[in-house]
PDB file of N, CA, C, O and CB in Angstrom:
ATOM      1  N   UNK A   1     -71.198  29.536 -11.123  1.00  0.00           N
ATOM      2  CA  UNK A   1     -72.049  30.468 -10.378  1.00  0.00           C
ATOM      3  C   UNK A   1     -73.521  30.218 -10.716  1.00  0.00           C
ATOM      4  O   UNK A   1     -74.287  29.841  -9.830  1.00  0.00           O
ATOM      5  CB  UNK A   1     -71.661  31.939 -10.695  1.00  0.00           C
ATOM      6  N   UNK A   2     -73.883  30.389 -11.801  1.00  0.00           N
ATOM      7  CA  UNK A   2     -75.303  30.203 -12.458  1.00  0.00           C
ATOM      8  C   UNK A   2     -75.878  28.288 -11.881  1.00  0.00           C
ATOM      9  O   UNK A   2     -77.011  27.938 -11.550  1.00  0.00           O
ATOM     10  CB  UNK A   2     -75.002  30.434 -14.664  1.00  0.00           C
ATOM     11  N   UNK A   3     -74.785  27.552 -11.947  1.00  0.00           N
ATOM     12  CA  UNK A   3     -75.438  26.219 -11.616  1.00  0.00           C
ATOM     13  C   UNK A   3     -75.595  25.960 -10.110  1.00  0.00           C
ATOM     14  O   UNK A   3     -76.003  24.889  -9.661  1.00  0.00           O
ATOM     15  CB  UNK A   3     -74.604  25.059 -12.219  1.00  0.00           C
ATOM     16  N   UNK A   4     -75.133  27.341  -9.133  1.00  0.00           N
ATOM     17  CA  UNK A   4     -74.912  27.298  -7.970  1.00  0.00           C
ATOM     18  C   UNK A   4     -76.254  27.556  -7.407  1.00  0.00           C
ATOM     19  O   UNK A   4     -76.726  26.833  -6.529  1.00  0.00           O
ATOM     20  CB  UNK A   4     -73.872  28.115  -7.614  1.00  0.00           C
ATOM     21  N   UNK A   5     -76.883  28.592  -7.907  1.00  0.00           N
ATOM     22  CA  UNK A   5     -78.204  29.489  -7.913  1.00  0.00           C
ATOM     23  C   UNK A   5     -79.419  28.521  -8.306  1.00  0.00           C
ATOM     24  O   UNK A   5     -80.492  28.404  -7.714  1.00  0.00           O
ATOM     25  CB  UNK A   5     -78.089  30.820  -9.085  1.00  0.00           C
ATOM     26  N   UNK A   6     -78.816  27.618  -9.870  1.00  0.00           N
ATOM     27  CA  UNK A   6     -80.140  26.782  -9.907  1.00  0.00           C
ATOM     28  C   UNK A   6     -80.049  25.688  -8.935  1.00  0.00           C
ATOM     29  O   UNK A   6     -81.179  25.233  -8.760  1.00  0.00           O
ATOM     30  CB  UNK A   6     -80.444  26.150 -11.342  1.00  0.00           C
ATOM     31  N   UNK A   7     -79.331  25.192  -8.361  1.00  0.00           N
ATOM     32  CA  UNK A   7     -79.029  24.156  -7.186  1.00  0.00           C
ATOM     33  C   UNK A   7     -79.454  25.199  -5.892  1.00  0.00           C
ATOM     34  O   UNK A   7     -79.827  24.493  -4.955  1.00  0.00           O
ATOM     35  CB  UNK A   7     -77.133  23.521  -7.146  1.00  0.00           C
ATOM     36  N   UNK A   8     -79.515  26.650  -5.545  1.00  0.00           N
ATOM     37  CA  UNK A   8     -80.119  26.882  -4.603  1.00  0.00           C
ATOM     38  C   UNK A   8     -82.007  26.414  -4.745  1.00  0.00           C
ATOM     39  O   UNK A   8     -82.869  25.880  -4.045  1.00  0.00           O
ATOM     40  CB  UNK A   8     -79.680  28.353  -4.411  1.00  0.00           C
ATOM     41  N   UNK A   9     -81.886  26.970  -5.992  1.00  0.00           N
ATOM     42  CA  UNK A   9     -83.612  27.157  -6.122  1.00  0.00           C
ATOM     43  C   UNK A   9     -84.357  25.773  -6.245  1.00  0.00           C
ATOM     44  O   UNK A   9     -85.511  25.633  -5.841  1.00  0.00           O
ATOM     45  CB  UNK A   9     -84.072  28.079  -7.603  1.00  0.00           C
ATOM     46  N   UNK A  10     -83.666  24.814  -6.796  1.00  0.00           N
ATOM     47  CA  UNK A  10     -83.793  23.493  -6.534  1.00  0.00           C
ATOM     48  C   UNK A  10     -84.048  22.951  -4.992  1.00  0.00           C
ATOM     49  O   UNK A  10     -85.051  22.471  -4.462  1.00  0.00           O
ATOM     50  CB  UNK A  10     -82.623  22.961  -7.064  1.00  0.00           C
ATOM     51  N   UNK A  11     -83.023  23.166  -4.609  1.00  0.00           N
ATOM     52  CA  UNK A  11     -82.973  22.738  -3.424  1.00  0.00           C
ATOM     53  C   UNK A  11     -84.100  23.685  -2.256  1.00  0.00           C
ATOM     54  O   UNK A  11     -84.402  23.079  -1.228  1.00  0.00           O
ATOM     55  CB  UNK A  11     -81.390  22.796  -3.129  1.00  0.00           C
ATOM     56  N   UNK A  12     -84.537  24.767  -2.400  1.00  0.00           N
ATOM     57  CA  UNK A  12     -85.850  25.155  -2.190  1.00  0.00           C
ATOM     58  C   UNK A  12     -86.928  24.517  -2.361  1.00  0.00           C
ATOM     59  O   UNK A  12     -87.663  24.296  -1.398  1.00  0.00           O
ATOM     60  CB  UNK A  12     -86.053  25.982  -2.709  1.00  0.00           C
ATOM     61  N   UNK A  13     -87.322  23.982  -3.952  1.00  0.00           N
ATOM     62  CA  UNK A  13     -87.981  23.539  -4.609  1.00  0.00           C
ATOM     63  C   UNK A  13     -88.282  22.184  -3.255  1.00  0.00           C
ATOM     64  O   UNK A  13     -89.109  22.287  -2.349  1.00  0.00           O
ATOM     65  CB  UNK A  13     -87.325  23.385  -6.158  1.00  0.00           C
ATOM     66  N   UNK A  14     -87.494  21.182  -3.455  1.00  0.00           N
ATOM     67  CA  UNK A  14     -87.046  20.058  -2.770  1.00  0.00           C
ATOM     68  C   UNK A  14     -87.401  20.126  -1.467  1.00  0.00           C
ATOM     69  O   UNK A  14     -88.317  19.430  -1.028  1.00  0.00           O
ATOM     70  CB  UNK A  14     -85.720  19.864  -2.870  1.00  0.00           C
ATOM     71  N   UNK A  15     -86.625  21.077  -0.621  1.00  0.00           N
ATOM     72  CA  UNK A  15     -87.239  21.134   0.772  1.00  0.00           C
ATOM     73  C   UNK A  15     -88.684  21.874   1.114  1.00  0.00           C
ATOM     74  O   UNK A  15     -89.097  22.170   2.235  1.00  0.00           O
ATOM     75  CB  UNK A  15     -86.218  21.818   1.596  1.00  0.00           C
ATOM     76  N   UNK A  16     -89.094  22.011   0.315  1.00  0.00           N
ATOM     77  CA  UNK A  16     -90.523  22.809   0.197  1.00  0.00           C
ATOM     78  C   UNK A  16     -91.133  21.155   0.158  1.00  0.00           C
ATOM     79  O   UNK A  16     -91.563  20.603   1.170  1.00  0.00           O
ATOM     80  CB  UNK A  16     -90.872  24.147  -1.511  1.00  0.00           C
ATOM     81  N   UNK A  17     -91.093  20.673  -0.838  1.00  0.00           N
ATOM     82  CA  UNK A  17     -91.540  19.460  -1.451  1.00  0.00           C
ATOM     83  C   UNK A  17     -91.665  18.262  -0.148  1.00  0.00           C
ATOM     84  O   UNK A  17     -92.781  17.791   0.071  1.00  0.00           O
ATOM     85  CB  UNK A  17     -90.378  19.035  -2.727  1.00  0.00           C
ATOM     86  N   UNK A  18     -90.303  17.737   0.812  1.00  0.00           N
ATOM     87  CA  UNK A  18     -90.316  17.085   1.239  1.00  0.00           C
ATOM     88  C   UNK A  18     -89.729  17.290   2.692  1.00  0.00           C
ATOM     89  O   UNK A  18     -89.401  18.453   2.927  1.00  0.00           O
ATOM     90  CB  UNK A  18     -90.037  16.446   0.475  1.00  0.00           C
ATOM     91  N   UNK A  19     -89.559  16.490   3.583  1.00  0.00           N
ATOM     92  CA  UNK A  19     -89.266  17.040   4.494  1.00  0.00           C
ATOM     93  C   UNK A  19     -87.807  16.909   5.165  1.00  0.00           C
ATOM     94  O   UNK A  19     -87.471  17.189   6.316  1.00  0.00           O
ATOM     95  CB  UNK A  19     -90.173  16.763   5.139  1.00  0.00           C
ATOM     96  N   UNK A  20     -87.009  16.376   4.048  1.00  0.00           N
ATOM     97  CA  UNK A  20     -85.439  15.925   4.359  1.00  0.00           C
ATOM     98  C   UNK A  20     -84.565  17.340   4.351  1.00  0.00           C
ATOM     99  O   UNK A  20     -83.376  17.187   4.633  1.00  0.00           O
ATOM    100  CB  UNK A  20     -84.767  14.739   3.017  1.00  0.00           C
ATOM    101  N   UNK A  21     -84.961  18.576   4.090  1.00  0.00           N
ATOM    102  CA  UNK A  21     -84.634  19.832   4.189  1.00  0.00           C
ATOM    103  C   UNK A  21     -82.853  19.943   4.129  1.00  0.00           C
ATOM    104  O   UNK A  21     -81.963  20.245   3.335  1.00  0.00           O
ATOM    105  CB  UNK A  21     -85.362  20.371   5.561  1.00  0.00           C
ATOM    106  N   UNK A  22     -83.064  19.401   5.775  1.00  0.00           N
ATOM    107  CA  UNK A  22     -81.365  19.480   6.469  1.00  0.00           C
ATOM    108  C   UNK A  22     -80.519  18.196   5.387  1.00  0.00           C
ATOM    109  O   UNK A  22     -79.390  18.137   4.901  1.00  0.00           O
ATOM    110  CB  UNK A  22     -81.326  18.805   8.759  1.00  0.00           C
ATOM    111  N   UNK A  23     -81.687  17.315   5.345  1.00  0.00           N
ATOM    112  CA  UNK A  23     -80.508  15.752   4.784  1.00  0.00           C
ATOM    113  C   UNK A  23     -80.328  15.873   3.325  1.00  0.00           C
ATOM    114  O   UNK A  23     -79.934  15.005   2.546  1.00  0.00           O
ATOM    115  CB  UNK A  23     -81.304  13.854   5.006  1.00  0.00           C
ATOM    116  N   UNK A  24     -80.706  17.177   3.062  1.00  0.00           N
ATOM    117  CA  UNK A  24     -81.050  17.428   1.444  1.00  0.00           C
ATOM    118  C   UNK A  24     -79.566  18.910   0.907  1.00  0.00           C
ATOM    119  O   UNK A  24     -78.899  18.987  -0.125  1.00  0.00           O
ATOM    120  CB  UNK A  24     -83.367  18.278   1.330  1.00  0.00           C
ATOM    121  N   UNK A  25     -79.584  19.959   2.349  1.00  0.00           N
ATOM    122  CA  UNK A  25     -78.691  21.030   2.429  1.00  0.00           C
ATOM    123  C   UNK A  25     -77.263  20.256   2.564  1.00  0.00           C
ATOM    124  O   UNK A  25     -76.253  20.773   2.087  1.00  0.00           O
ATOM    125  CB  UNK A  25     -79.075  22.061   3.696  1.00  0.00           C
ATOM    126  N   UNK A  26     -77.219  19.040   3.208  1.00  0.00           N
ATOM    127  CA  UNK A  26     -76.062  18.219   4.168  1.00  0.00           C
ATOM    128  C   UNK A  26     -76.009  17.884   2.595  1.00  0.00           C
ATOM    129  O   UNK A  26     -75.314  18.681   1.964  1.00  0.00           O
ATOM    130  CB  UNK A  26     -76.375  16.843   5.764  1.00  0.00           C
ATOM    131  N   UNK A  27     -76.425  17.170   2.068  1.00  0.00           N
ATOM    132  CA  UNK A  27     -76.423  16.295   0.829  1.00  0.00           C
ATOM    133  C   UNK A  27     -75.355  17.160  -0.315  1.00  0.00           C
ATOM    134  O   UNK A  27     -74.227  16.898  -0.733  1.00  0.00           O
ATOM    135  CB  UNK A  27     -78.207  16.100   0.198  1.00  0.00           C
ATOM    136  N   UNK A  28     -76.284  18.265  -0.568  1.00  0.00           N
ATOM    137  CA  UNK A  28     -76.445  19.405  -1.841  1.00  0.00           C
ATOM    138  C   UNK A  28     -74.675  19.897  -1.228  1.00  0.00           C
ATOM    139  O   UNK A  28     -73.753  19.827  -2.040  1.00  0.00           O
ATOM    140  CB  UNK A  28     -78.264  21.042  -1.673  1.00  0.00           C
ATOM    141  N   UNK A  29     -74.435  20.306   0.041  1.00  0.00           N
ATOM    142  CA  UNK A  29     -73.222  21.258   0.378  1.00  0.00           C
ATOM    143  C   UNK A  29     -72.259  20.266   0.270  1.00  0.00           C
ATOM    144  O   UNK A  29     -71.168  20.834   0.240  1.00  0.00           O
ATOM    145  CB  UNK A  29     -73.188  22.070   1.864  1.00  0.00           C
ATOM    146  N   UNK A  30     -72.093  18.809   0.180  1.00  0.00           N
ATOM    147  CA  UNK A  30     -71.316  18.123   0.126  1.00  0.00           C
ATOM    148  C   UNK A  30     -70.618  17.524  -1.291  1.00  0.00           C
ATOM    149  O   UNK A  30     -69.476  17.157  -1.568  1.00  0.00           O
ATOM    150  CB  UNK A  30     -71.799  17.437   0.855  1.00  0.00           C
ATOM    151  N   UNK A  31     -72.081  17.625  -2.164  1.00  0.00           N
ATOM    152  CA  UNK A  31     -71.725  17.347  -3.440  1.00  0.00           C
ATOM    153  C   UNK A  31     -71.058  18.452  -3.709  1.00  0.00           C
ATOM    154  O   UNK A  31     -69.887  18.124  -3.902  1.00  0.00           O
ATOM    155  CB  UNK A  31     -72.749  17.031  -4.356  1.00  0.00           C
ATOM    156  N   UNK A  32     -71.261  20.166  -3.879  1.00  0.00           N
ATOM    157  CA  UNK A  32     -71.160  21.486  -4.215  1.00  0.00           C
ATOM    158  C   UNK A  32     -69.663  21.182  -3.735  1.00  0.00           C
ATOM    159  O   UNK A  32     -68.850  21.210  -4.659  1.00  0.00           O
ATOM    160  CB  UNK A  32     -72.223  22.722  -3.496  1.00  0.00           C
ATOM    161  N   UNK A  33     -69.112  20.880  -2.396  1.00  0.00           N
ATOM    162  CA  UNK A  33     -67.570  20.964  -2.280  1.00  0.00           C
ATOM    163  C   UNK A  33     -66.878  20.407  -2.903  1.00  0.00           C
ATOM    164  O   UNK A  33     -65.952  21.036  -3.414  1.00  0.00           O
ATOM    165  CB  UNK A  33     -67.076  20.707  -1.343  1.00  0.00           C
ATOM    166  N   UNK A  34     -67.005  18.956  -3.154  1.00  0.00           N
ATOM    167  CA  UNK A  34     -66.420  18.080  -3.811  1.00  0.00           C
ATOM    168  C   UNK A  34     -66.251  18.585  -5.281  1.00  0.00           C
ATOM    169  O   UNK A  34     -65.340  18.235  -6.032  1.00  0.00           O
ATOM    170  CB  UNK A  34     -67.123  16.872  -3.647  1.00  0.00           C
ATOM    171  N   UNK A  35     -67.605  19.757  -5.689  1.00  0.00           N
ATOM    172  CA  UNK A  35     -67.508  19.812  -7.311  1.00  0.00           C
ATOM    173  C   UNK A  35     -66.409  20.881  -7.392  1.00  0.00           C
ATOM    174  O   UNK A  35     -65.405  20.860  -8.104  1.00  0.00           O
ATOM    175  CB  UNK A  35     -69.054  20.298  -8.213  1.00  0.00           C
ATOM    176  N   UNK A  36     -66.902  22.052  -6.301  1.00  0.00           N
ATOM    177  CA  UNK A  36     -65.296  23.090  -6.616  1.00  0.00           C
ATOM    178  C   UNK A  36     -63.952  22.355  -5.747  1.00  0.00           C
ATOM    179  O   UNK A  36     -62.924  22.892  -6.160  1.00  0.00           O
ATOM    180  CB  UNK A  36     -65.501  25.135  -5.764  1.00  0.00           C
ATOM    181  N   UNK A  37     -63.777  21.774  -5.158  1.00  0.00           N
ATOM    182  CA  UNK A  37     -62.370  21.516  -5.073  1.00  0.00           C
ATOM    183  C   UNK A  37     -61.765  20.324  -6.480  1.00  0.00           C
ATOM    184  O   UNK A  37     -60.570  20.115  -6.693  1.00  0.00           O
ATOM    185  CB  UNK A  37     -62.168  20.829  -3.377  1.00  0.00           C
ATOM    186  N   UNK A  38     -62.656  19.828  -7.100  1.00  0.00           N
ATOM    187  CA  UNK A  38     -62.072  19.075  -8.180  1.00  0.00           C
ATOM    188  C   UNK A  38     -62.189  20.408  -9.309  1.00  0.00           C
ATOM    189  O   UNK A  38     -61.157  20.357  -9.979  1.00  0.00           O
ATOM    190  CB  UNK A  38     -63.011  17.469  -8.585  1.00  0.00           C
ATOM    191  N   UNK A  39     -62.785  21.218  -9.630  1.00  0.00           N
ATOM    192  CA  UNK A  39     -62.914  22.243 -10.403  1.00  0.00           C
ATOM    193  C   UNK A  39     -61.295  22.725 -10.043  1.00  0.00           C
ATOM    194  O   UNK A  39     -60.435  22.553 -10.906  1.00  0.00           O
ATOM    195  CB  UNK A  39     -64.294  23.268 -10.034  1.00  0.00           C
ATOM    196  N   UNK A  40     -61.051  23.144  -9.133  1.00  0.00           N
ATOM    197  CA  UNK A  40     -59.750  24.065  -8.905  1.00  0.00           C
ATOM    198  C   UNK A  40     -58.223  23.282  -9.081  1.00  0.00           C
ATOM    199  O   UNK A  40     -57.171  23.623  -9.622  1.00  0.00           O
ATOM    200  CB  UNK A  40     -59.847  24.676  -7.268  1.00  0.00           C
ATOM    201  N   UNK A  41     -58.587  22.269  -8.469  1.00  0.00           N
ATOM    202  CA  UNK A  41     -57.589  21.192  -8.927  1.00  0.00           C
ATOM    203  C   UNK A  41     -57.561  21.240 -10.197  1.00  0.00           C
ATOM    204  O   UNK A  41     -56.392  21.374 -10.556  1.00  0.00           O
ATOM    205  CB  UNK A  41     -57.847  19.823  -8.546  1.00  0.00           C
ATOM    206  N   UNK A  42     -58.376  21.192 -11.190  1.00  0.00           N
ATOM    207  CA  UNK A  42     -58.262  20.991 -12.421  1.00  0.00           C
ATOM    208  C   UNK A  42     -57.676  22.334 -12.856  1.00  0.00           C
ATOM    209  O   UNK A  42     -56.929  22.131 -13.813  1.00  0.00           O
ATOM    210  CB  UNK A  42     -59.529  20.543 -13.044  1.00  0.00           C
ATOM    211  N   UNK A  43     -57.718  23.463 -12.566  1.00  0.00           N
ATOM    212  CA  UNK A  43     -57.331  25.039 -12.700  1.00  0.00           C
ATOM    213  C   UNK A  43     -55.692  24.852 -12.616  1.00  0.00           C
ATOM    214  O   UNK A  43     -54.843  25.108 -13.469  1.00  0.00           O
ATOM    215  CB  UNK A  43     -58.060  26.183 -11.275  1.00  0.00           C
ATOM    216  N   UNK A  44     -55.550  24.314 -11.279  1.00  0.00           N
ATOM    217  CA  UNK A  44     -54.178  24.286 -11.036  1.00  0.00           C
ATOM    218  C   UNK A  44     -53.402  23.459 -11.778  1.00  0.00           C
ATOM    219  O   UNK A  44     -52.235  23.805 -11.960  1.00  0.00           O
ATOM    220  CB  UNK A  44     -53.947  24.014  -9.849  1.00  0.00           C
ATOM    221  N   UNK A  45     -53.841  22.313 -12.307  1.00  0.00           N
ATOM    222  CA  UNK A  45     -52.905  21.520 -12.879  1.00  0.00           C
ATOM    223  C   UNK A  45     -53.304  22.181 -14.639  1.00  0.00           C
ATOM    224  O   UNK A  45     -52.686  21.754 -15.614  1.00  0.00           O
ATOM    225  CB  UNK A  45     -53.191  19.618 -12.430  1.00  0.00           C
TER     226      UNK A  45
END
């Protein structure tokens, strides 16, 4: 949760900064899935 929030504010930070905004949200939401579905997998097993 807490690394979710600093990856929002980051990613503020970032699209403030530059102008890849969308290729940066596309980027950030893709890594973020990949991290909780291997997180839960790991729960389950």
């Amino acid at each position: 949760m807490i690394g979710t929030v600093v990856g929002v504010a980051v990613l503020g930070v970032v699209s403030r900064e530059l102008d890849y905004s969308v290729f940066v949200m596309f980027f950030f939401g893709a890594s973020e899935v990949s991290t909780i579905s291997t997180i839960l997998k790991t729960k389950c097993r």
